[in-house]
N, C-alpha and C positions, 0 to 999 in steps of 0.2 A: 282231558285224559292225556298222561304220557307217554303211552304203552310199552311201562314200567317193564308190564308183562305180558306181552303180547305171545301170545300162538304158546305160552306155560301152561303148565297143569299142578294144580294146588290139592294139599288135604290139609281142611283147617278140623281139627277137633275142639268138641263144643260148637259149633257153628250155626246152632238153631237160635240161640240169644246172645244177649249181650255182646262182650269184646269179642267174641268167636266170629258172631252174626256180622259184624263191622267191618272185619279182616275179610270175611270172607267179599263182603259187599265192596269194598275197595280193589281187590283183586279183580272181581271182573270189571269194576269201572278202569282199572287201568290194564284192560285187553289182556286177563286171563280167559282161554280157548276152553276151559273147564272147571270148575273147583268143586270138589267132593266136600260136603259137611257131613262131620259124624256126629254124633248123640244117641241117647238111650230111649229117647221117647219119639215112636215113629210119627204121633200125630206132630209134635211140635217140627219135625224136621221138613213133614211135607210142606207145611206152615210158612216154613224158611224159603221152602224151595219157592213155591207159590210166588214168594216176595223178591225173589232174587234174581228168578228167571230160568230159561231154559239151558242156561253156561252152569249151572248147581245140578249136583246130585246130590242125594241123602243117601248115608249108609248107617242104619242101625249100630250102633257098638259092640253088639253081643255077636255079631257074625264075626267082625274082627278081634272080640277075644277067643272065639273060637280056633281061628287062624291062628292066632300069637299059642295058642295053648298048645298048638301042635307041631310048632317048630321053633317053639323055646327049649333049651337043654333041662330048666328044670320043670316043665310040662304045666306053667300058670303064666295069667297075663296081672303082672303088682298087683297089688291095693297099692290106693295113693297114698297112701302110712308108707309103705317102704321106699316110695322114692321121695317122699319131704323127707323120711330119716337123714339120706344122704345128702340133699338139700342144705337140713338143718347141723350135719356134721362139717360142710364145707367151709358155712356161716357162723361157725362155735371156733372158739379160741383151742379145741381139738387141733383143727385141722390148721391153726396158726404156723406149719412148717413145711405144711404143703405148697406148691407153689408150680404153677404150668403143666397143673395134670387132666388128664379127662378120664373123669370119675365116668363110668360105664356101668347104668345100674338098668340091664338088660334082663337079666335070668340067664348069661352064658351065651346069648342070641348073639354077640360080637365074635366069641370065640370058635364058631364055627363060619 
């Protein structure tokens, strides 16, 4: 261990499997103080924690789009359709005259 991140506090989303699960499991091997995983399915994430240890919390997802719902300007947390849209418009021959921008696909959340 490097401790890359020692005495940090991390929020991996996704974190109950796969790449999420990993991130999150490296994080505390390199001396993260905490790491929150979020997901939508509470058994899987106890699952996670179970395996990860007492440095993981699980947060449901639907509490945190609760959150985002009510201090985004336009009052919803995305679909992930609209933020690949913008993804997919960066990566399109569209956006070929863009160049050193930071596309902000918040719901207006930056603007306040």
């Amino acid at each position: 261990m490097s401790g890359k991140f020692s005495d940090q506090v991390a929020v991996v989303t996704g974190g109950s499997t796969g790449i999420g699960f990993s991130i999150a499991q490296a994080l505390i091997a390199e001396g993260a103080k905490r790491v929150y995983i979020t997901g939508r399915a509470a058994d899987r994430l106890e699952a996670a924690v179970a395996r990860l240890g007492d440095k993981a919390v699980a947060v449901v997802s639907d509490a945190l789009r609760q959150h985002v719902e009510q201090i985004t300007p336009l009052g919803y947390m995305a679909q992930p359709e609209e933020i690949a849209s913008a993804a997919l418009f960066l990566a399109s021959d569209d956006a070929r005259y863009v160049n050193g921008v930071e596309l902000m696909v918040d719901g207006g959340l930056s603007q306040i």
